[in-house]
N, CA, C and O atoms as a Maestro MAE file, in Angstrom:
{
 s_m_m2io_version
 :::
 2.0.0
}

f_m_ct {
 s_m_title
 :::
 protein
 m_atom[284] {
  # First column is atom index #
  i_m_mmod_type
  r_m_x_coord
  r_m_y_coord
  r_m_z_coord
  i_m_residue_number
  s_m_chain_name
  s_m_pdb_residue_name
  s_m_pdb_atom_name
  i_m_atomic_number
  :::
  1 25 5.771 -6.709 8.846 1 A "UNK " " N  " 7
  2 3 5.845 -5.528 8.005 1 A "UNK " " CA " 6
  3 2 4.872 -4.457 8.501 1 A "UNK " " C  " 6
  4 15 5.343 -3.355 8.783 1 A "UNK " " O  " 8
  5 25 3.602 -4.668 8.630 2 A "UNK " " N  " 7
  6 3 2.599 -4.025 9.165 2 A "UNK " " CA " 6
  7 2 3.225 -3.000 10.437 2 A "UNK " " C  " 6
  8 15 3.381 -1.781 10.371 2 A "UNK " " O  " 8
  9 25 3.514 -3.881 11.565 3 A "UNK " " N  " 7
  10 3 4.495 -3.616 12.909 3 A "UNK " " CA " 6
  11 2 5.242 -2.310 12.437 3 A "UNK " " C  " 6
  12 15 4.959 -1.126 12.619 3 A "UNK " " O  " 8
  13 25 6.151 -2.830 11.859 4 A "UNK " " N  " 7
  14 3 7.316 -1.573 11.699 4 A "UNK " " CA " 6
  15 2 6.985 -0.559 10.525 4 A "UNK " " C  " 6
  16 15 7.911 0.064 10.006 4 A "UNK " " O  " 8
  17 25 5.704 -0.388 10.108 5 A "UNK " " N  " 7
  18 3 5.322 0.129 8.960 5 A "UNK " " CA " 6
  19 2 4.743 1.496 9.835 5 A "UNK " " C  " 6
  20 15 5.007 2.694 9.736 5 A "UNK " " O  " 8
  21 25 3.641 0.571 10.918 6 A "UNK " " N  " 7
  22 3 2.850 1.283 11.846 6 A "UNK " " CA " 6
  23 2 3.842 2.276 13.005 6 A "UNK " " C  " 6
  24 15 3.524 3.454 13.161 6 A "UNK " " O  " 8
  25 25 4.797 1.809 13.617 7 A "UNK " " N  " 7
  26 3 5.670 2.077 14.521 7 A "UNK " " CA " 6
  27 2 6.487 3.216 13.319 7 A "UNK " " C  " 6
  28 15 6.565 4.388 13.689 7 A "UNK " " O  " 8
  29 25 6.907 2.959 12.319 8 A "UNK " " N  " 7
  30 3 7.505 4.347 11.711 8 A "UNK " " CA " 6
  31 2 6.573 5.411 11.706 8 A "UNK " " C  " 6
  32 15 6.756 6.552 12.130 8 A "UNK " " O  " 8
  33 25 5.521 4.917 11.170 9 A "UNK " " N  " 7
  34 3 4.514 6.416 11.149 9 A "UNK " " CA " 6
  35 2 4.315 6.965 12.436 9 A "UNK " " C  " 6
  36 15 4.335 8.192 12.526 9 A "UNK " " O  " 8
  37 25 4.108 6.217 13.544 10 A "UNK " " N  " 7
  38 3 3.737 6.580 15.187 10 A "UNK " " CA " 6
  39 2 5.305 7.630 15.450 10 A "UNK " " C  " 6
  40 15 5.226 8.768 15.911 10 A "UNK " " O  " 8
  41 25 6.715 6.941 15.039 11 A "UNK " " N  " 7
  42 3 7.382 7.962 15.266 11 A "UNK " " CA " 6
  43 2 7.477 9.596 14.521 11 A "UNK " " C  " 6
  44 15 7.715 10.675 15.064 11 A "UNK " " O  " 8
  45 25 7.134 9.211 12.809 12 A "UNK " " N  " 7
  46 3 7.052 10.569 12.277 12 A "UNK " " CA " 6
  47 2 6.021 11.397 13.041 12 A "UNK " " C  " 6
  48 15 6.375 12.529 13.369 12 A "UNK " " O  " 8
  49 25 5.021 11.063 13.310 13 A "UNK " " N  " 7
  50 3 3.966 11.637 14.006 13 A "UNK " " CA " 6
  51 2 4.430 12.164 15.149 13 A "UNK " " C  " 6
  52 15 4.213 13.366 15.298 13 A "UNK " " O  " 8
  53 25 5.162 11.448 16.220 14 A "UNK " " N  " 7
  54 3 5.957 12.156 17.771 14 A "UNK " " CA " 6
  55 2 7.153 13.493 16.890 14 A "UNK " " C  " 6
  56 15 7.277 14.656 17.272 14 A "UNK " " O  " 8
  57 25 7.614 13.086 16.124 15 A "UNK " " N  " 7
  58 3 8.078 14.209 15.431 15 A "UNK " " CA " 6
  59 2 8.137 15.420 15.029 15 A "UNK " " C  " 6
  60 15 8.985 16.305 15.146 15 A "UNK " " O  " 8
  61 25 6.504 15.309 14.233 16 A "UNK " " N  " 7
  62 3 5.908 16.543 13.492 16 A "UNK " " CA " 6
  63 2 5.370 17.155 14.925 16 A "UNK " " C  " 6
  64 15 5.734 18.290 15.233 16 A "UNK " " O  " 8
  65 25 4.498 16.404 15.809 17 A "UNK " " N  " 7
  66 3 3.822 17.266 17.207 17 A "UNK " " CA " 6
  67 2 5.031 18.139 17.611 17 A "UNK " " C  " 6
  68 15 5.069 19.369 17.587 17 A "UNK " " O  " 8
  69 25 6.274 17.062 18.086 18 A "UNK " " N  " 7
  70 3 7.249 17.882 18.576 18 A "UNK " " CA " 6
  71 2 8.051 19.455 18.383 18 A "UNK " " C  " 6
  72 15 8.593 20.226 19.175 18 A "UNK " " O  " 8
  73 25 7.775 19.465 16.706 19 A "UNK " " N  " 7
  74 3 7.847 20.418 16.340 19 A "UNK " " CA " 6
  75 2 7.098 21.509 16.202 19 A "UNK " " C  " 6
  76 15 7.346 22.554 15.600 19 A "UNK " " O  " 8
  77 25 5.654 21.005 17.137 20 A "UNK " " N  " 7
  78 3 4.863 22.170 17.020 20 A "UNK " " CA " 6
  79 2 3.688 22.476 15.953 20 A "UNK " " C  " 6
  80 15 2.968 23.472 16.018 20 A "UNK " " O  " 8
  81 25 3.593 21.405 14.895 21 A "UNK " " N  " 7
  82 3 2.832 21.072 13.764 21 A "UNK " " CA " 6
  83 2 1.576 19.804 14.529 21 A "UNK " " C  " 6
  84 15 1.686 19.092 15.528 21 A "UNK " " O  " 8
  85 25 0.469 19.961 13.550 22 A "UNK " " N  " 7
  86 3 -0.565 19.167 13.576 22 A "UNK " " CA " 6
  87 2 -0.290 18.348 12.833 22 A "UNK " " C  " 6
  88 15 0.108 18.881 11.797 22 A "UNK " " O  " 8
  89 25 -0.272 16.958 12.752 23 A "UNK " " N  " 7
  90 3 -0.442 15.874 11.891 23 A "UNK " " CA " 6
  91 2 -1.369 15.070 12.162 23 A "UNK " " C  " 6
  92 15 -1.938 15.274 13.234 23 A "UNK " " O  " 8
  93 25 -1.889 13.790 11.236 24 A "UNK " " N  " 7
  94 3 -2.707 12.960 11.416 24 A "UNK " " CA " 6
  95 2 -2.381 11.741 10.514 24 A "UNK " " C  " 6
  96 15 -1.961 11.693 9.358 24 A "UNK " " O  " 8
  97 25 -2.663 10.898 11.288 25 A "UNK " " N  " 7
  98 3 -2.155 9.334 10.803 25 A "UNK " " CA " 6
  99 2 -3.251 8.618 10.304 25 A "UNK " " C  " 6
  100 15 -4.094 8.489 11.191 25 A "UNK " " O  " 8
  101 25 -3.503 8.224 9.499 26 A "UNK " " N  " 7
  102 3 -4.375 7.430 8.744 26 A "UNK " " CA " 6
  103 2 -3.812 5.633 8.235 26 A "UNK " " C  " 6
  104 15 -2.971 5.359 7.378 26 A "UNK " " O  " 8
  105 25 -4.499 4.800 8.977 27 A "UNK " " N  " 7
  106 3 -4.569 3.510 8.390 27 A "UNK " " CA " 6
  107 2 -5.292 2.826 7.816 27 A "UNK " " C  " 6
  108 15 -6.462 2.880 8.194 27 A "UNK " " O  " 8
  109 25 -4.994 1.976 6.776 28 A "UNK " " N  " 7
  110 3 -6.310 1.666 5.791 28 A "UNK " " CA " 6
  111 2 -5.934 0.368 5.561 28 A "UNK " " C  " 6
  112 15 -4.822 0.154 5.079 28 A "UNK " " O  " 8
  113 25 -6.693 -0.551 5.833 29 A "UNK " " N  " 7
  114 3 -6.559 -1.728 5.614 29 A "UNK " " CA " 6
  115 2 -7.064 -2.026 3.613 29 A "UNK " " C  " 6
  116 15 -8.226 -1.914 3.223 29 A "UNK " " O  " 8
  117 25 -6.361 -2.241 3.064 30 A "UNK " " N  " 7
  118 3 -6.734 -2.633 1.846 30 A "UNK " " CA " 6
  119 2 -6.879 -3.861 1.318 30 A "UNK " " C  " 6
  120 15 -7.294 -4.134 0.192 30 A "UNK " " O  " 8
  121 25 -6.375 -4.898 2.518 31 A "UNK " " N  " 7
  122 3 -6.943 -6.362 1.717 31 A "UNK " " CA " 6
  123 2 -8.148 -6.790 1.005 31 A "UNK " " C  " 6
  124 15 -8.018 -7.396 -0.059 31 A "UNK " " O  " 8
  125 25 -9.072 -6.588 1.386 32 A "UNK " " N  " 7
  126 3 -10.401 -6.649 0.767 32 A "UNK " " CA " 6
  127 2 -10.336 -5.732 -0.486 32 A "UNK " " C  " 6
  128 15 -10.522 -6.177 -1.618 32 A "UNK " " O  " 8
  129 25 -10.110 -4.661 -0.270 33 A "UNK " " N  " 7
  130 3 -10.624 -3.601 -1.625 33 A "UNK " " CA " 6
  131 2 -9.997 -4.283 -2.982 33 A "UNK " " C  " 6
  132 15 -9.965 -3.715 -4.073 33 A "UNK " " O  " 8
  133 25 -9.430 -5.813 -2.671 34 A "UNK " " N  " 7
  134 3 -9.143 -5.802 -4.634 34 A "UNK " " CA " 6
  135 2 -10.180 -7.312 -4.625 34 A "UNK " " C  " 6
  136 15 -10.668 -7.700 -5.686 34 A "UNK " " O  " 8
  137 25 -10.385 -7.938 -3.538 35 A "UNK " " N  " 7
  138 3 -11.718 -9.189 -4.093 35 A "UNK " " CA " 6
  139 2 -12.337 -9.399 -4.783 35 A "UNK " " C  " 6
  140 15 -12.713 -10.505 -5.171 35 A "UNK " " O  " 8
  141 25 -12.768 -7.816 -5.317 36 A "UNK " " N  " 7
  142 3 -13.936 -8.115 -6.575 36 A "UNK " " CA " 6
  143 2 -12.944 -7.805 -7.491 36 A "UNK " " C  " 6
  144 15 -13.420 -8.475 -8.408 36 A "UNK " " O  " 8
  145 25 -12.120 -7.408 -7.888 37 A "UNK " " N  " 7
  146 3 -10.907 -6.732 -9.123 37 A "UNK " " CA " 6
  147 2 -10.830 -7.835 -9.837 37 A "UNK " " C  " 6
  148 15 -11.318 -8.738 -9.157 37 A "UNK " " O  " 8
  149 25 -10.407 -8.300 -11.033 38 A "UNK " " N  " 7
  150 3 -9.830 -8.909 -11.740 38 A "UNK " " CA " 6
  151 2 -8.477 -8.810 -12.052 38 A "UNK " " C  " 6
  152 15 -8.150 -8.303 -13.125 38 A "UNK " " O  " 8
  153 25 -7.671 -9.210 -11.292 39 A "UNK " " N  " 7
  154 3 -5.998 -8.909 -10.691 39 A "UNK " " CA " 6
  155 2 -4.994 -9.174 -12.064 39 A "UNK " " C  " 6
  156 15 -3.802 -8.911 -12.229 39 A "UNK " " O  " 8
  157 25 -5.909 -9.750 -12.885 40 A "UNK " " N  " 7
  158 3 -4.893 -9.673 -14.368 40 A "UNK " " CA " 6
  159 2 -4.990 -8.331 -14.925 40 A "UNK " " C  " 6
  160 15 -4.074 -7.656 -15.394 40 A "UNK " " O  " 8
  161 25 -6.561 -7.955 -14.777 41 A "UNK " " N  " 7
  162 3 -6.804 -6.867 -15.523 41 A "UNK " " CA " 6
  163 2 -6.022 -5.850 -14.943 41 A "UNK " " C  " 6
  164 15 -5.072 -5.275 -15.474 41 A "UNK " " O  " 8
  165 25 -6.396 -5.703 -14.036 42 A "UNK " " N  " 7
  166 3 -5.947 -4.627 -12.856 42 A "UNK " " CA " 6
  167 2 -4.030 -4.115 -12.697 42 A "UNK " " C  " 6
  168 15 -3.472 -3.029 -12.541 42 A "UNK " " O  " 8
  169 25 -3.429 -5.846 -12.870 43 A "UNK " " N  " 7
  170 3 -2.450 -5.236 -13.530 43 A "UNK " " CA " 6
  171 2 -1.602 -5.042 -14.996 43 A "UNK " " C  " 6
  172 15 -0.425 -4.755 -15.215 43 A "UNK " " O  " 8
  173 25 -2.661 -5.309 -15.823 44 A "UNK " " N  " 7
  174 3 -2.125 -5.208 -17.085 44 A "UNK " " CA " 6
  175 2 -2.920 -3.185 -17.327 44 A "UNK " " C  " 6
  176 15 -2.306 -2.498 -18.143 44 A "UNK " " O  " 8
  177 25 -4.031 -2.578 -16.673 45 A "UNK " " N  " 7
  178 3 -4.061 -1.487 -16.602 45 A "UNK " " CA " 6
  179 2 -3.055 -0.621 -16.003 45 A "UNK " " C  " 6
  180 15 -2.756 0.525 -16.338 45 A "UNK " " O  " 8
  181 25 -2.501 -1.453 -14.919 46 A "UNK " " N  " 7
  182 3 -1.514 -0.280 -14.118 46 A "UNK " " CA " 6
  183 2 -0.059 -0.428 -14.684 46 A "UNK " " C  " 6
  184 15 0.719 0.203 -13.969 46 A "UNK " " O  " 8
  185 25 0.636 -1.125 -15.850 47 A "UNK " " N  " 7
  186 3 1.405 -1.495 -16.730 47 A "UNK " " CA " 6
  187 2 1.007 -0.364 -18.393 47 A "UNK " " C  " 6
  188 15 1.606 0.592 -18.886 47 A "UNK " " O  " 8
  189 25 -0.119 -1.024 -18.745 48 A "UNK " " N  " 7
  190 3 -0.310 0.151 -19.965 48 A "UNK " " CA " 6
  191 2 -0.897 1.546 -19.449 48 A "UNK " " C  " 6
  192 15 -0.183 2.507 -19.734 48 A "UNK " " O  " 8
  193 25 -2.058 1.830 -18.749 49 A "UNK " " N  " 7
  194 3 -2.468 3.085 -18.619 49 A "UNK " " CA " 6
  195 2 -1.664 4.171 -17.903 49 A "UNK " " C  " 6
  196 15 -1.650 5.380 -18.134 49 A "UNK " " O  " 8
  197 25 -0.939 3.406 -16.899 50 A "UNK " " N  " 7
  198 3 -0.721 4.303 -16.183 50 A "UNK " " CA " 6
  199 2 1.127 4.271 -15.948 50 A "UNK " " C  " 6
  200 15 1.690 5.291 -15.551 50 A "UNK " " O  " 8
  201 25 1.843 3.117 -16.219 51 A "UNK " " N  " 7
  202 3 3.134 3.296 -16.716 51 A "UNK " " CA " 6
  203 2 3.687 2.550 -15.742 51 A "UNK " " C  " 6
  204 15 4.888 2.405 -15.973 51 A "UNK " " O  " 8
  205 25 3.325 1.991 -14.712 52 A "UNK " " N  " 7
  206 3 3.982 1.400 -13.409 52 A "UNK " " CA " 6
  207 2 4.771 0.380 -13.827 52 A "UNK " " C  " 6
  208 15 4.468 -0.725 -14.276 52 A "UNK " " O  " 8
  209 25 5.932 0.943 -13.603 53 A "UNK " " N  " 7
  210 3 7.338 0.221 -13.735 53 A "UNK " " CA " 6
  211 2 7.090 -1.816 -13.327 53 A "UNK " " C  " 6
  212 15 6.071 -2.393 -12.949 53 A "UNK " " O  " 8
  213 25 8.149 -2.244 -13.550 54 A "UNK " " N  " 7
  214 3 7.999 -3.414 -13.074 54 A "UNK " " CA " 6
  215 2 8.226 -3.989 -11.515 54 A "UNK " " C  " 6
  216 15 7.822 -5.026 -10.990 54 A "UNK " " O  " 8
  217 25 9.156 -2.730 -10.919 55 A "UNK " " N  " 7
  218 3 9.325 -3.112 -10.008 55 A "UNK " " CA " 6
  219 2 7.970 -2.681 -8.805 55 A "UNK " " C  " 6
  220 15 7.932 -3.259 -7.719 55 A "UNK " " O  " 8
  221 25 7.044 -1.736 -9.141 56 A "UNK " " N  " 7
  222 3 6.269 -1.741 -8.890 56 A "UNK " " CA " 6
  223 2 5.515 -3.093 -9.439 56 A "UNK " " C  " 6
  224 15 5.072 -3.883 -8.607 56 A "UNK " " O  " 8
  225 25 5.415 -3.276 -10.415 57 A "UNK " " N  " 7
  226 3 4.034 -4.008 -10.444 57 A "UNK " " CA " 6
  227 2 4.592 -5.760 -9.966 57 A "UNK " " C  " 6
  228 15 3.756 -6.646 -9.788 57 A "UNK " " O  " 8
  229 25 6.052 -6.001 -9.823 58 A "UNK " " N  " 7
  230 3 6.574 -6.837 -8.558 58 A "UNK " " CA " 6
  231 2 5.624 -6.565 -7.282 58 A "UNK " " C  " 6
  232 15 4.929 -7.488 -6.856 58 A "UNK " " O  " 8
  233 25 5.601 -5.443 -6.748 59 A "UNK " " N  " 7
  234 3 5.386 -5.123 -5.244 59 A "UNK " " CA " 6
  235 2 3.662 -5.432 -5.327 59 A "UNK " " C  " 6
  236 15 3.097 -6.337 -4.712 59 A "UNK " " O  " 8
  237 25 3.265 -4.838 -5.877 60 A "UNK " " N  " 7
  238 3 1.443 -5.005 -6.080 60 A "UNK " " CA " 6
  239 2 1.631 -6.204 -6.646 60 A "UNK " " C  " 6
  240 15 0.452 -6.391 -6.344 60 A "UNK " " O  " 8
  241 25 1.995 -7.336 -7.241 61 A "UNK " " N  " 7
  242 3 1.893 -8.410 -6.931 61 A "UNK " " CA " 6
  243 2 1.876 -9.409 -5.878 61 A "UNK " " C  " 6
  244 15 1.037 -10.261 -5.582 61 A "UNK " " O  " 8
  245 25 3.169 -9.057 -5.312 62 A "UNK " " N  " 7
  246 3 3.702 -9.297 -3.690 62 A "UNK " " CA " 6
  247 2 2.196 -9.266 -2.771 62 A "UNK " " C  " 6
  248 15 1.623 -10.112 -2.085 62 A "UNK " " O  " 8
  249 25 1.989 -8.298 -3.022 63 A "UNK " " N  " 7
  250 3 1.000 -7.883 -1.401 63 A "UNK " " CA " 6
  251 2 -0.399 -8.458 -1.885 63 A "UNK " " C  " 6
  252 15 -1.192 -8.678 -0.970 63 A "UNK " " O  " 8
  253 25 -0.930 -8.801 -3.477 64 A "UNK " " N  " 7
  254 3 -1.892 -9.326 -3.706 64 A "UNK " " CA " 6
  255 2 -1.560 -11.453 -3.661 64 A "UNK " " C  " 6
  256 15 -2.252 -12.427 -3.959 64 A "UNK " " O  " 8
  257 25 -0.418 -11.294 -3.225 65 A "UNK " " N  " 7
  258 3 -0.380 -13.000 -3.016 65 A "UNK " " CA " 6
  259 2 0.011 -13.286 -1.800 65 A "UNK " " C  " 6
  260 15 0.243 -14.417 -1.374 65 A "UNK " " O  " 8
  261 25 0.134 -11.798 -0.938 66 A "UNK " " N  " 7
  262 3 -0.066 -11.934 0.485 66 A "UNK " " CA " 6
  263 2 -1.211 -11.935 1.327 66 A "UNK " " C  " 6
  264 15 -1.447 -12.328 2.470 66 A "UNK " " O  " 8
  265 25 -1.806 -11.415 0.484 67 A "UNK " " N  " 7
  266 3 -3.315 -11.055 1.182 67 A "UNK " " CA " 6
  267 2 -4.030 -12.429 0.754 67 A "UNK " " C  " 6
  268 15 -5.259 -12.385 0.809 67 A "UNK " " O  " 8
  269 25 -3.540 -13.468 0.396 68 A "UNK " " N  " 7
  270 3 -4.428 -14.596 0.045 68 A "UNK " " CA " 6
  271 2 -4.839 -14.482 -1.199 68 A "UNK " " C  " 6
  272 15 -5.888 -15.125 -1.247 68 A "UNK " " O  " 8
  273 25 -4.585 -13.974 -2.368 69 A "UNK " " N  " 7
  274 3 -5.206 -13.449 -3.310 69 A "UNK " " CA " 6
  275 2 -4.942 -13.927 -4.273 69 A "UNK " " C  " 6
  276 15 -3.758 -13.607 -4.381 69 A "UNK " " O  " 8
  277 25 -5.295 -14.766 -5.512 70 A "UNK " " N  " 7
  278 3 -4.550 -15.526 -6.517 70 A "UNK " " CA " 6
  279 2 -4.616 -14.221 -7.300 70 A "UNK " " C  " 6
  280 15 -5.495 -13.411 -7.003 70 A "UNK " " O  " 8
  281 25 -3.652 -13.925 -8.391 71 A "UNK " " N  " 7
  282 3 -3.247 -13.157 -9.777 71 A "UNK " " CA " 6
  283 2 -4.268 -14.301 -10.795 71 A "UNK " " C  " 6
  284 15 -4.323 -14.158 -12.017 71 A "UNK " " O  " 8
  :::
 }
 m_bond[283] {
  # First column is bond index #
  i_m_from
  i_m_to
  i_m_order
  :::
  1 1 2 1
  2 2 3 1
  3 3 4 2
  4 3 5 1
  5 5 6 1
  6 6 7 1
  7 7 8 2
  8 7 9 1
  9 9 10 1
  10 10 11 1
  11 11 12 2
  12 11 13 1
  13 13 14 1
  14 14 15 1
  15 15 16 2
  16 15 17 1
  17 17 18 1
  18 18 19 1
  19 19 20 2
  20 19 21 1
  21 21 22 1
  22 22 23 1
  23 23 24 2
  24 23 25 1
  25 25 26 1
  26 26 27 1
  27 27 28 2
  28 27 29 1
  29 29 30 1
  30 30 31 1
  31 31 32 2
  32 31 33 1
  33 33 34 1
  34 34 35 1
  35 35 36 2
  36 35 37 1
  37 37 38 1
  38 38 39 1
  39 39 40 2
  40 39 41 1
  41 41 42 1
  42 42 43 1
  43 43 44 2
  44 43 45 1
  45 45 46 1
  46 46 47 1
  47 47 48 2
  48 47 49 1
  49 49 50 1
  50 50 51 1
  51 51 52 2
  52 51 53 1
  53 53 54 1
  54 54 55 1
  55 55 56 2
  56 55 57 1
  57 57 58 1
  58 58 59 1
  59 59 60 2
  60 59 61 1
  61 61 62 1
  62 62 63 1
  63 63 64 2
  64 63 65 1
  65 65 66 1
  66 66 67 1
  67 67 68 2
  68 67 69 1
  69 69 70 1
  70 70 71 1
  71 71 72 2
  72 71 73 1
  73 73 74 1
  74 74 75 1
  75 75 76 2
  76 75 77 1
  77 77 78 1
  78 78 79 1
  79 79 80 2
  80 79 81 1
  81 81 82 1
  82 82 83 1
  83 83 84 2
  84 83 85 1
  85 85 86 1
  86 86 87 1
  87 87 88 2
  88 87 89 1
  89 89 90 1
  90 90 91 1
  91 91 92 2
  92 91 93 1
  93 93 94 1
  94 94 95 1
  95 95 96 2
  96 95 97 1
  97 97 98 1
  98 98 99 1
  99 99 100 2
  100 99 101 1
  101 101 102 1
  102 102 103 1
  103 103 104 2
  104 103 105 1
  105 105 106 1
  106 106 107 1
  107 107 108 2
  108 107 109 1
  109 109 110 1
  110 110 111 1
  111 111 112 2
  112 111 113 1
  113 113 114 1
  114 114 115 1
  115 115 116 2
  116 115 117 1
  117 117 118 1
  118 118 119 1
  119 119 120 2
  120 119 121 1
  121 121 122 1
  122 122 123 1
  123 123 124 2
  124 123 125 1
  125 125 126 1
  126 126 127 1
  127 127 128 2
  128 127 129 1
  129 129 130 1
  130 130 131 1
  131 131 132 2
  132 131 133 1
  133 133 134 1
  134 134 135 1
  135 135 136 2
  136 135 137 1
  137 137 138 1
  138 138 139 1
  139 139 140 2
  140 139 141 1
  141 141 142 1
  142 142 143 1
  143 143 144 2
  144 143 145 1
  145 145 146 1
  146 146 147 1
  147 147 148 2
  148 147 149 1
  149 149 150 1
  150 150 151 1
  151 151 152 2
  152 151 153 1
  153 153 154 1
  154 154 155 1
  155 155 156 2
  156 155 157 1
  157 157 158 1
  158 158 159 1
  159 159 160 2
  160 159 161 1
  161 161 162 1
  162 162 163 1
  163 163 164 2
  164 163 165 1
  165 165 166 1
  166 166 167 1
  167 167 168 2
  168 167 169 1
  169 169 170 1
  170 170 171 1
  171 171 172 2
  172 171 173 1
  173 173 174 1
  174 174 175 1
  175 175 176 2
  176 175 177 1
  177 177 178 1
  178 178 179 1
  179 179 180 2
  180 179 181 1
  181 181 182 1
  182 182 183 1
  183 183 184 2
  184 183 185 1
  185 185 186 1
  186 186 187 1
  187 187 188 2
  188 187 189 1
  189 189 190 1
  190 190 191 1
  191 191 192 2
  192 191 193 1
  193 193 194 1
  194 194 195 1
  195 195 196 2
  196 195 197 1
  197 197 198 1
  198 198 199 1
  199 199 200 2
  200 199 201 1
  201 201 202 1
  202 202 203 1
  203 203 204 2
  204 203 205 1
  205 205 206 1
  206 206 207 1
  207 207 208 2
  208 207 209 1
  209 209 210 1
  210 210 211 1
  211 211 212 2
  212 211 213 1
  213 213 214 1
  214 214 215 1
  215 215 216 2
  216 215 217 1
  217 217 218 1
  218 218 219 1
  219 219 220 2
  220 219 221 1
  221 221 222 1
  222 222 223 1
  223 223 224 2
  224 223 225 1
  225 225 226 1
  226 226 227 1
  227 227 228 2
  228 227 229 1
  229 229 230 1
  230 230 231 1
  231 231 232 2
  232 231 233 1
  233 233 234 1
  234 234 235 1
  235 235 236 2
  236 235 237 1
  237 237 238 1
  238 238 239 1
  239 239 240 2
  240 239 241 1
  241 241 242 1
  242 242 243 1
  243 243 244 2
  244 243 245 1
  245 245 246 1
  246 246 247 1
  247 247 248 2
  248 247 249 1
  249 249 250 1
  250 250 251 1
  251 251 252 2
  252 251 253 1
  253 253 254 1
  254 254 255 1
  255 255 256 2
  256 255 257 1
  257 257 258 1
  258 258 259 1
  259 259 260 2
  260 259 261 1
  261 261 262 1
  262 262 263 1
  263 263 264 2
  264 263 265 1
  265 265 266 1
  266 266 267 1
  267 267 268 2
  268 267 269 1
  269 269 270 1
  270 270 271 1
  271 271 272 2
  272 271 273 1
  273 273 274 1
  274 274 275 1
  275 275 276 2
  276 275 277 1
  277 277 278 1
  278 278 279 1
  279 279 280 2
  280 279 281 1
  281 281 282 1
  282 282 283 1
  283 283 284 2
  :::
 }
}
């Protein structure tokens, strides 16, 4: 996922230059940034405060039990 995540942005980027525009690509590794979180809390906030559908809070589940991460 990473691979073809990275390789799409590398092409939007040959893109935007091509056209004569400045762009800049930014990668951020976020596995670590939820270790200290409390991943119940974290998503029972992004459910009430902030409205994130289920199929979102599917996906931020997904990637927090990919990263090694128990819920």
């Amino acid at each position: 996922m990473t691979a073809s995540a990275t390789q799409d942005g590398h092409n939007d980027m040959i893109g935007v230059v091509d056209q004569g525009h400045v762009g800049a690509f930014l990668l951020l590794d976020l596995s670590a940034a939820f270790d200290t979180v409390d991943h119940s809390i974290l998503m029972d906030v992004l459910r009430r405060r902030f409205g994130v559908d289920l199929s979102a809070l599917s996906w931020v589940a997904a990637f927090l039990s990919a990263t090694g991460v128990s819920l």
